[in-house]
C-alpha positions in Angstrom: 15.6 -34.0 -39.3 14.8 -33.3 -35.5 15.9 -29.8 -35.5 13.8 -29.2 -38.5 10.7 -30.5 -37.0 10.9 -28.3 -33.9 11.5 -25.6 -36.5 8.2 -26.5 -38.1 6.6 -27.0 -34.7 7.8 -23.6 -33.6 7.2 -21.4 -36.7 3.2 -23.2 -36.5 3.0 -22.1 -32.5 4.2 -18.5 -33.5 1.9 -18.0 -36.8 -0.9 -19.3 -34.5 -0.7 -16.2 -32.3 -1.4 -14.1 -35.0 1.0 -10.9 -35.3 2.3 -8.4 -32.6 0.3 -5.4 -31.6 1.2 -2.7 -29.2 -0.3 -4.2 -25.3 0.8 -1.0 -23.1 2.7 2.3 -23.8 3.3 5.5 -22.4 4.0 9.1 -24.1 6.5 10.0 -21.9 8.1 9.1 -18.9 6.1 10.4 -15.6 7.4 12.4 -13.5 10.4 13.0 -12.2 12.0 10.3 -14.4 14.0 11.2 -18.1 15.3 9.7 -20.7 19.0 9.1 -20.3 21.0 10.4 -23.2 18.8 7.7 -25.4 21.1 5.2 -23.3 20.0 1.5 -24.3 19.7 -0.8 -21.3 22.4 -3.5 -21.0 21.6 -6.1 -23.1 23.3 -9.2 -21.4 21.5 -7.6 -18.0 19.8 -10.6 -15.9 16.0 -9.6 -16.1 13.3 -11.4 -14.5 10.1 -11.1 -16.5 6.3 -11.5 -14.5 3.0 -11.9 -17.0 0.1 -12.3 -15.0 -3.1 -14.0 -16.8 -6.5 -12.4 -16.8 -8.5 -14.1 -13.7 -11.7 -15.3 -14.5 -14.3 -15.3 -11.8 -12.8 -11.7 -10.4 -16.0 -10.0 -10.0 -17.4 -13.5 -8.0 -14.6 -13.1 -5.9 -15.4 -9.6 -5.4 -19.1 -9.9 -4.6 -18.0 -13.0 -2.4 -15.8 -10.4 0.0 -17.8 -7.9 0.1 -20.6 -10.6 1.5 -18.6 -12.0 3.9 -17.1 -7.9 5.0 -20.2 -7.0 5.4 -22.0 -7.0 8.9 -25.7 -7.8 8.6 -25.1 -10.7 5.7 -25.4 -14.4 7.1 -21.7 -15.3 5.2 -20.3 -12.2 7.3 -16.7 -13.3 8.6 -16.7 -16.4 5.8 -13.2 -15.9 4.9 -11.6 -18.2 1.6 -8.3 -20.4 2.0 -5.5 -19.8 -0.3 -7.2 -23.0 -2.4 -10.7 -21.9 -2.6 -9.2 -18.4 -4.3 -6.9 -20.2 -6.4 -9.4 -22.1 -7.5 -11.9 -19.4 -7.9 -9.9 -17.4 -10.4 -7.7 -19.7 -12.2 -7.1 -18.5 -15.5 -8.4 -20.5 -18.1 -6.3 -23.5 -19.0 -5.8 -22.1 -23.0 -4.3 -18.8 -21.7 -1.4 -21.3 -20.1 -1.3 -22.9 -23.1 -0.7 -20.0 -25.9 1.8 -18.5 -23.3 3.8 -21.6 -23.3 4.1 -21.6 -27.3 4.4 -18.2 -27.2 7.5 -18.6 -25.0 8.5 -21.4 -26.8 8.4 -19.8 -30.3 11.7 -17.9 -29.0 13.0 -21.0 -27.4 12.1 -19.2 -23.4 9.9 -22.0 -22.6 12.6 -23.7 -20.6 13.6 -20.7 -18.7 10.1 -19.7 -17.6 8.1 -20.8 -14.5 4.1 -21.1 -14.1 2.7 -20.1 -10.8 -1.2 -19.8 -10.4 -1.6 -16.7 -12.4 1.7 -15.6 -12.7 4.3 -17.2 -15.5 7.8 -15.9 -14.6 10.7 -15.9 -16.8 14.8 -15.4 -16.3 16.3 -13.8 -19.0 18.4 -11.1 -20.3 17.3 -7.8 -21.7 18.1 -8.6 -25.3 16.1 -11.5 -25.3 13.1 -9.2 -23.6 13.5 -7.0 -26.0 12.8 -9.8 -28.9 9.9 -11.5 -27.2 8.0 -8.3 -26.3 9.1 -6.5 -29.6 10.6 -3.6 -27.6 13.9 -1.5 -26.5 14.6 -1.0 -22.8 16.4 2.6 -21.9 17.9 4.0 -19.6 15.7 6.5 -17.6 17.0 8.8 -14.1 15.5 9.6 -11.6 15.9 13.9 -11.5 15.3 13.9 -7.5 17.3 10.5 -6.6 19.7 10.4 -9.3 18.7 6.9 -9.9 18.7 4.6 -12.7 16.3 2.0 -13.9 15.5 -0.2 -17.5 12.4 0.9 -18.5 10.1 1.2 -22.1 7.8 3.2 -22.9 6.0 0.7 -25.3 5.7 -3.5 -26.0 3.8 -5.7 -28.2 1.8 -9.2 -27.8 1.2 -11.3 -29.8 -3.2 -10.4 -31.1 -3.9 -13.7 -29.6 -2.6 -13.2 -26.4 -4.0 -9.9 -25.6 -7.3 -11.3 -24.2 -5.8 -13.5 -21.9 -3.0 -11.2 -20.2 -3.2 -8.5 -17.8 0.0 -6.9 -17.6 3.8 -7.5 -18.4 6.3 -6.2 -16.1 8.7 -4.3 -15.9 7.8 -2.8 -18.7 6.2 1.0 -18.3 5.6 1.0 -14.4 8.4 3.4 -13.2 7.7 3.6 -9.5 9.7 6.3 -8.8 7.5 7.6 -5.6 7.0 4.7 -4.2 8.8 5.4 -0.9 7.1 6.5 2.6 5.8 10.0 3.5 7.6 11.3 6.2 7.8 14.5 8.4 11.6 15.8 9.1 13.2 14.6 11.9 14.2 16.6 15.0 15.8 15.7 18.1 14.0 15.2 20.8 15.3 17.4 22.9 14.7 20.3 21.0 11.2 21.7 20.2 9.1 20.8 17.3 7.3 23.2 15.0 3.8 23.8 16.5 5.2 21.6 20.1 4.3 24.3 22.2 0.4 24.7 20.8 0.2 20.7 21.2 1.5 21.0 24.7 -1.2 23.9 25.7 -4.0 21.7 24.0 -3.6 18.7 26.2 -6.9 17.7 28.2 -6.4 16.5 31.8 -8.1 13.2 30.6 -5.4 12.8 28.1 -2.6 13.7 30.4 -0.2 11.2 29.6 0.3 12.9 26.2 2.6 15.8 27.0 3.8 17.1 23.8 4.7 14.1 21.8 2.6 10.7 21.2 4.7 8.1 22.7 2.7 4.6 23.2 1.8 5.0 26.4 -0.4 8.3 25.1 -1.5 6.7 21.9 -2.9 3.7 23.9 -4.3 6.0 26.6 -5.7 8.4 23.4 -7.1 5.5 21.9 -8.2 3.9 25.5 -6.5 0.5 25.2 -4.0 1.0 27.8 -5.6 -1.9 29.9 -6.9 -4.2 26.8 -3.4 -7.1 26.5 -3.3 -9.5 23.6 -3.2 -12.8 23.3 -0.1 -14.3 22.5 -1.0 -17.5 22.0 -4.1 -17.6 19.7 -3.2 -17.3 16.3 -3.4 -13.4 15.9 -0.4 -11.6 13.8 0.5 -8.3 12.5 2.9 -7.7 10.0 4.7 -4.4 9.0 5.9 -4.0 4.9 8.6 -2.4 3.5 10.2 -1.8 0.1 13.5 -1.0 -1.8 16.3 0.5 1.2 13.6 0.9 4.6 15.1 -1.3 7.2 14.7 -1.3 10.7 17.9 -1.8 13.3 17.0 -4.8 15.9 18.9 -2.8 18.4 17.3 1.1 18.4 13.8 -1.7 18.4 15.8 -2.8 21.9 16.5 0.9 22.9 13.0 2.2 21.9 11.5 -1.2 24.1 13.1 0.2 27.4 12.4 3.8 27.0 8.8 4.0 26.0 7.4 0.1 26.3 9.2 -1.6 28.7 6.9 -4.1 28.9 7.5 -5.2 25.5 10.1 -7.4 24.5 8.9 -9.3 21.1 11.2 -9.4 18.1 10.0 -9.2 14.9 9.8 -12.0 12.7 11.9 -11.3 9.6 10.8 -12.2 5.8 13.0 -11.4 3.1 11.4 -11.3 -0.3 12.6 -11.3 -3.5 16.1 -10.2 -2.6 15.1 -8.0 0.3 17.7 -7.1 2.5 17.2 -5.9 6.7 21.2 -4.5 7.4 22.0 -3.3 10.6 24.7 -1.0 9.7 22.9 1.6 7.6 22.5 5.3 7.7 19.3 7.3 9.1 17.9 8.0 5.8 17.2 3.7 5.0 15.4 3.8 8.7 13.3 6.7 8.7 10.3 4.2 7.6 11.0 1.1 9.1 12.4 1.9 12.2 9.3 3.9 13.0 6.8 1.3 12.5 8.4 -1.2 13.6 8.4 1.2 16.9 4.8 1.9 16.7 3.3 -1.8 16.0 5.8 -3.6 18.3 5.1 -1.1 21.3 1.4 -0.6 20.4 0.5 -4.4 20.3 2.6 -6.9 22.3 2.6 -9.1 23.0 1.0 -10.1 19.7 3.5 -11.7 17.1 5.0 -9.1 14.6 6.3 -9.7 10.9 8.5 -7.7 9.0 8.5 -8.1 5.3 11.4 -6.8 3.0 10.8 -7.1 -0.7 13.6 -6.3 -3.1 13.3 -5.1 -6.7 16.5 -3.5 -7.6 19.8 -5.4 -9.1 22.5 -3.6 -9.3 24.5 -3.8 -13.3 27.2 -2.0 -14.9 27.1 2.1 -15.6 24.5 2.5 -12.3 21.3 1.3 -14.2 18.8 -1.0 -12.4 16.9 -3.8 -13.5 13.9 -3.2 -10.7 11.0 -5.6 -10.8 7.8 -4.4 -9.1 7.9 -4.7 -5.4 4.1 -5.0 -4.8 4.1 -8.1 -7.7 6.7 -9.6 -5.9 5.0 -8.9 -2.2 1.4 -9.8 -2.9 2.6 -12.7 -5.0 4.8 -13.8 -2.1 1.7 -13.3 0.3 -1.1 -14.9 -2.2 1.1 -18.2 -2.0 1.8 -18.1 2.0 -0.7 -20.5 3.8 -1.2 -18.5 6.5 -1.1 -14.3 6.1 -1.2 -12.2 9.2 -4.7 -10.9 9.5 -3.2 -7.2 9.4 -0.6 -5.2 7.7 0.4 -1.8 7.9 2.3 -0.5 4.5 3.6 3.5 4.6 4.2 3.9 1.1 2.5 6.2 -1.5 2.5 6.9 -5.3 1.0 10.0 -7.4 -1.8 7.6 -9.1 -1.3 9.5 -12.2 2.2 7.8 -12.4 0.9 4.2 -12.1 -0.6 3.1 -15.8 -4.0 2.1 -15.2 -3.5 -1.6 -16.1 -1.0 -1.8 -13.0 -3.1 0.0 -10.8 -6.1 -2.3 -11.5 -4.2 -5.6 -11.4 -2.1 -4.5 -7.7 -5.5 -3.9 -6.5 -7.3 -6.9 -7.3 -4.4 -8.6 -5.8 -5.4 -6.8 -2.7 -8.3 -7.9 -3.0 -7.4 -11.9 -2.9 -5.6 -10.6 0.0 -8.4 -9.7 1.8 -10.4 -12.1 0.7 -8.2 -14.6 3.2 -9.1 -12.7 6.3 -6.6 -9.7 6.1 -7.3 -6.2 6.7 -4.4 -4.2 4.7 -4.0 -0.1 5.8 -2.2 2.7 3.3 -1.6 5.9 4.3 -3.6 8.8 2.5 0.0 10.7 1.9 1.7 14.0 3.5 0.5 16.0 0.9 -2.9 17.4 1.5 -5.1 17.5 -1.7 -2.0 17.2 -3.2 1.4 19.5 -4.3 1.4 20.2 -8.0 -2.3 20.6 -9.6 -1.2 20.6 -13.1 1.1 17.7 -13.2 -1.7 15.7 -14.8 -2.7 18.0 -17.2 -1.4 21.5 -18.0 -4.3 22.5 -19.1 -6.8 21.3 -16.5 -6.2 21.9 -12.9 -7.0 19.2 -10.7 -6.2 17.1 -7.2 -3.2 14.9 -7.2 -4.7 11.3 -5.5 -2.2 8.6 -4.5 -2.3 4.9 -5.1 -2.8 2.6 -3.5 -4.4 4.7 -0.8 -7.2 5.0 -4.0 -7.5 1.5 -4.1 -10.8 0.5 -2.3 -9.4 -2.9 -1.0 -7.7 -1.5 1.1 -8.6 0.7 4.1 -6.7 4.0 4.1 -5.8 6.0 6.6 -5.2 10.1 7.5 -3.2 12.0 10.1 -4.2 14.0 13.2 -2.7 16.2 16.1 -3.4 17.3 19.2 -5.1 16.0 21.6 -8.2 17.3 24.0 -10.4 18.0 21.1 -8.1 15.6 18.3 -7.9 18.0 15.1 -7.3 17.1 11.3 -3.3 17.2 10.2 -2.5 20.1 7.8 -0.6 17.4 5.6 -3.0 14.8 6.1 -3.6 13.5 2.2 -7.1 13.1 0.9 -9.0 13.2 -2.2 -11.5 10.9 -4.9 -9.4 8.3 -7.3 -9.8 9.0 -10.8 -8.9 5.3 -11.6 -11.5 3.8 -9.5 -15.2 4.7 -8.9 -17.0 5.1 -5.7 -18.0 2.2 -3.9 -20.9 1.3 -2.6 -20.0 0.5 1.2 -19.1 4.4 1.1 -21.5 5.6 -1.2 -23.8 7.2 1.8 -21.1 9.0 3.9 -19.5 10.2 0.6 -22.3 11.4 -0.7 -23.8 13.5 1.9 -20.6 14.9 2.4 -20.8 16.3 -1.3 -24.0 16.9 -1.3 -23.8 19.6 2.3 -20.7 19.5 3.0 -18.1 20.4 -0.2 -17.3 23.8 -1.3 -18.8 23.4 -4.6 -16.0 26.3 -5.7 -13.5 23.5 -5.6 -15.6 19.9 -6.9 -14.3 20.6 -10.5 -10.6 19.5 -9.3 -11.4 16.1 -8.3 -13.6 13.0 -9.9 -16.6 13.5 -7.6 -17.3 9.4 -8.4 -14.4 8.4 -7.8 -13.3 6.4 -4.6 -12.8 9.1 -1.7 -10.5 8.2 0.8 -9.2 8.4 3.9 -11.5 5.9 5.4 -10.2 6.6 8.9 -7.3 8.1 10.7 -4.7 8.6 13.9 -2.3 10.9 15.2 0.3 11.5 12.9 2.9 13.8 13.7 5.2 14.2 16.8 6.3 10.7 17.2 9.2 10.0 19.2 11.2 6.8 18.4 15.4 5.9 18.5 17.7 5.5 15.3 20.8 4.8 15.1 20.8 5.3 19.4 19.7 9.0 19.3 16.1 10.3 19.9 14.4 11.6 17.4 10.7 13.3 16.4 8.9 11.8 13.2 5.5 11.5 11.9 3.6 11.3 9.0 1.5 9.1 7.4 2.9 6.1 8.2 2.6 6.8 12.1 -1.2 7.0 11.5 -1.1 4.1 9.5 0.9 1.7 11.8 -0.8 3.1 15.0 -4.3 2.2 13.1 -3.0 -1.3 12.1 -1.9 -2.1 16.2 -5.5 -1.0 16.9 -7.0 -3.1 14.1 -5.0 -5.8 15.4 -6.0 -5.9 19.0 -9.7 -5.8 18.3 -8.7 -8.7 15.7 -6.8 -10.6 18.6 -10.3 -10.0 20.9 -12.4 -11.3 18.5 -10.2 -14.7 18.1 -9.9 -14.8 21.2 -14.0 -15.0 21.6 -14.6 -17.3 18.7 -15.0 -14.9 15.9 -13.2 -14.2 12.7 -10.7 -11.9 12.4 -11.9 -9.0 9.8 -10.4 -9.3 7.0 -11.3 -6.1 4.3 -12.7 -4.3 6.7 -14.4 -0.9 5.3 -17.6 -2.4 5.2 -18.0 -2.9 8.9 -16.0 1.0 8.9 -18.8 2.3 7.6 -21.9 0.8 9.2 -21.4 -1.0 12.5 -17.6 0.6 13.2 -18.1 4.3 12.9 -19.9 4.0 16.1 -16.5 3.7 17.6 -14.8 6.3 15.9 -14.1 9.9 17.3 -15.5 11.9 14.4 -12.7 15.0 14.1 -14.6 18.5 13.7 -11.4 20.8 13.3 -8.5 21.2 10.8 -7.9 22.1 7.4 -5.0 20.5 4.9 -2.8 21.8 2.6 -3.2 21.6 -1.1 -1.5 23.4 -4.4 -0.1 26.4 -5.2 -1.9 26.5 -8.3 -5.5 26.5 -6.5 -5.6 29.1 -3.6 -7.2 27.6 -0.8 -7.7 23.7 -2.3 -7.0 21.9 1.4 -9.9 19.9 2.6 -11.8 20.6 6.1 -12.6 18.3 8.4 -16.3 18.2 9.6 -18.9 16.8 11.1 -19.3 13.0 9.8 -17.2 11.5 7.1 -14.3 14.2 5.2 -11.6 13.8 2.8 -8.6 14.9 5.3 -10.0 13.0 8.3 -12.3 10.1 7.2 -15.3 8.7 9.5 -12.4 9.4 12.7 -9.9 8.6 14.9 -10.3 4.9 17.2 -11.8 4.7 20.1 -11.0 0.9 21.2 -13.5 0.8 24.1 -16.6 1.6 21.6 -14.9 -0.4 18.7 -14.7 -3.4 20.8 -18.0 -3.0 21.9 -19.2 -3.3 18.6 -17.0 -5.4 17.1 -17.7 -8.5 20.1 -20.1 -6.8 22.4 -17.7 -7.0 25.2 -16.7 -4.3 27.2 -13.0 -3.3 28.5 
């Protein structure tokens, strides 16, 4: 008689819920994943489902940050705790409710955890499959020769559909999330284009012979003589994803050769799996080793984090059952009391890759970030305008932008060489999202550069609403650093990005130090008190597609897609970030 009136009980939730109606699909796989053979995923595979509820209150939060981002507003520096946003956009106490007889309709409600927004569940695939009305594949990777279960299309229940935001992993593939990088060279050999760099150097700038170690960045930048506090509160925190690690002892080696002063270790988080070995090959510490280098030499002796989120586990025939690293990483921040105030992540994806849904939920995730006081930096990509202009659509041309250096939460950031004038990077990334619009913090610099500044041969490539990015930028190639014991040149966009984070941090560390707030999202100030401080670049063209002779970005006078509002100058920033000077 019991087993019949759970039946009853069950049947009732399920028939409540009305019946299941495609949530999310895709056409085809994106790029440069395929289809397997038809290969079904593993049923009896261990799978770890995330649903994340719709937020309510997302656009108060929103309107909240920007307030308290934004210089000449009397909330200005009012950051939230990790209660006041929980509380702020806690879904609504029925979406919790239909989820949980949802779940337990298919007898998962013991197996599945509620946390804020989030409702996790352990499972299998088979049992996946069943709830979400789906078939998980096998799909490869043609350029890694990896594996991962994916679908292309699942079903909620009609009821459930207005209260969720997205299910995953489901039809995020993720195949480019990985950092943009430069080739290596040793350091005793010349670089491509060393010799030019070399001739450029200005007498002013003399401690940059040929290669931006941290004594020319902070001389570049003119913090040579600004030191951190250790002692107030201040962090900075590098991120890094699936097989980027950095070794504790070419950290050691780099510390004696180029910042002997330094001798801070970083804090190590492991998320979700993550993993940090020390007896890897080159190609896992091309990333992490190298900002690691940057942020530890750039800031001590300010405390340094380094996150490692997993999302891959490992099952029989090579196939993967990846959950999404930036669900698991911003989730895993969102619930930390206390977030360092900055953190530089080198990573890029082709935005056209990322389904909309995804996109929008990761960035309003950065968003809660920020709204607790932390500035988060992207790189703008290695690309230029972008490699492959009809990727998107065969039949339409167009600009390739990345996510998340698209999302405006966050403050993104493009490359530059030489020194004595600076100049744009040729593979510094830049372009307008076509996922999110414009702004308004950036609606002025963008705006006039449109209006005088764009080669009006080229605007119908790229959403000309759309949020333009970089915001800002740094020297990005010629970086020396040590793996695995050997010297070594690298660069790209993560150099620009980590060497923008250390600066973002010191001026953080002064303000704390003076009784102010750290910044938190920080493009408002960027682009109204902060540009003051910035060395606007006037040279420099990028790179762009085959397809469209000629589609690289200039840089120019004010704001530009390749270079953003400048490079820092930490003197003038400071000044108008506390009004002290060095």
């Amino acid at each position: 008689m019991k087993f019949s009136i759970v039946t009853l009980f069950i049947g009732t939730a399920a028939a409540s819920l009305g019946s299941s109606r495609i949530f999310e699909q895709l056409d085809s796989a994106p790029e440069p994943w395929l289809l397997k053979d038809d290969t079904r995923a593993n049923q009896d595979m261990s799978f770890k489902l995330r649903i994340h509820l719709k937020n309510r209150n997302l656009d108060e939060l929103k309107k909240r940050i920007i307030k308290s981002s934004t210089p000449d507003d009397p909330s200005y520096g009012g950051h939230l705790s990790r209660e006041e946003v929980n509380s702020m956009i806690a879904p609504s106490g029925d979406a919790f409710v239909r989820v949980r007889d949802w779940l337990e309709s298919y007898n998962l409600s013991s197996q599945a955890t509620f946390e804020n927004d989030w409702v996790l569940v352990d499972s299998t695939i088979g049992e996946i499959e069943t709830l979400l009305d789906t078939k998980y594949h096998v799909f490869e990777n043609t350029e890694t020769g990896r594996k991962t279960a994916r679908t292309l299309a699942y079903s909620l229940p009609a009821a459930l559909h207005a209260y969720v935001d997205i299910v995953a992993p489901t039809i995020v593939f993720g195949g480019n999330t990985k950092p943009e990088l430069s080739t290596f060279v040793k350091e005793t050999e010349t670089p491509k284009n060393l010799k030019a760099l070399r001739s450029t150097g200005s007498s002013q700038n003399s401690a940059c012979n040929g290669t931006n170690t941290i004594d020319c960045l902070k001389t570049l930048y003119k913090f040579k003589n600004f030191r951190p506090s250790r002692h107030n509160g201040n962090e900075i925190a590098v991120a890094h994803f699936v097989e980027q690690y950095f070794r504790y002892s070419d950290l050691a080696t780099f510390y004696s050769k180029y910042a002997p002063d330094a001798a801070v270790a970083f804090k190590e988080v492991l998320i979700n799996g993550g993993l940090n070995p020390q007896n890897t090959t080159i190609d896992n510490l091309t990333a992490a080793n190298m900002d690691t280098q940057l942020v530890g030499g750039l800031t001590y002796p300010t405390p340094s984090t380094y996150f490692s989120t997993g999302g891959r586990a490992p099952v029989r025939n090579g196939e993967q059952a990846e959950n999404e690293p930036f669900l698991e990483f911003l989730t895993y921040l969102l619930a930390m009391e206390k977030i360092p105030q900055t953190i530089s992540i080198g990573y890029a994806d082709k935005e056209w890759t990322v389904p909309p849904s995804y996109a929008h939920t990761v960035c309003d995730l950065f968003a809660q970030v920020t709204a607790r006081g932390v500035t988060i930096l992207f790189p703008s990509g290695d690309s230029g305008s972008g490699r492959n202009c009809s990727v998107i659509n065969p039949n339409k041309l167009s600009y390739t932008p990345l996510f998340p250096a698209s999302c405006p939460w966050v403050t993104t950031v493009g490359g530059t060489q030489a020194v004595g004038p600076e100049e744009a990077s040729f593979t510094s990334g830049g372009g307008f999202s076509n996922y999110f619009p414009r702004p308004s913090w950036q609606d002025a610099a963008v705006s006039s550069w449109l209006s005088t500044k764009a080669d009006p041969a080229f605007t119908q490539y790229y959403n000309t609403s759309g949020r333009a990015y970089p915001d800002v930028s740094a020297q990005g190639v010629k970086v020396p650093g040590i793996y695995l014991g050997e010297e070594l040149i690298n660069g790209g966009g993560g150099a620009a990005t980590a060497t923008f984070a250390s600066v973002v941090a010191l001026l953080n560390s002064d303000r704390i130090s003076n009784g102010l707030p750290p910044f938190g999202f920080l493009n408002p100030w960027l682009y109204s008190v902060g540009k003051s401080g910035l060395n606007d670049i006037l040279s420099g063209t990028s790179g762009g597609c085959k397809e469209i002779p000629g589609s690289g970005f200039t840089a120019v006078a004010g704001w530009d897609p390749i270079t953003g509002l400048g490079t820092p100058d930490f003197e003038k920033l400071r000044l108008a970030s506390t009004g002290l000077s060095s």
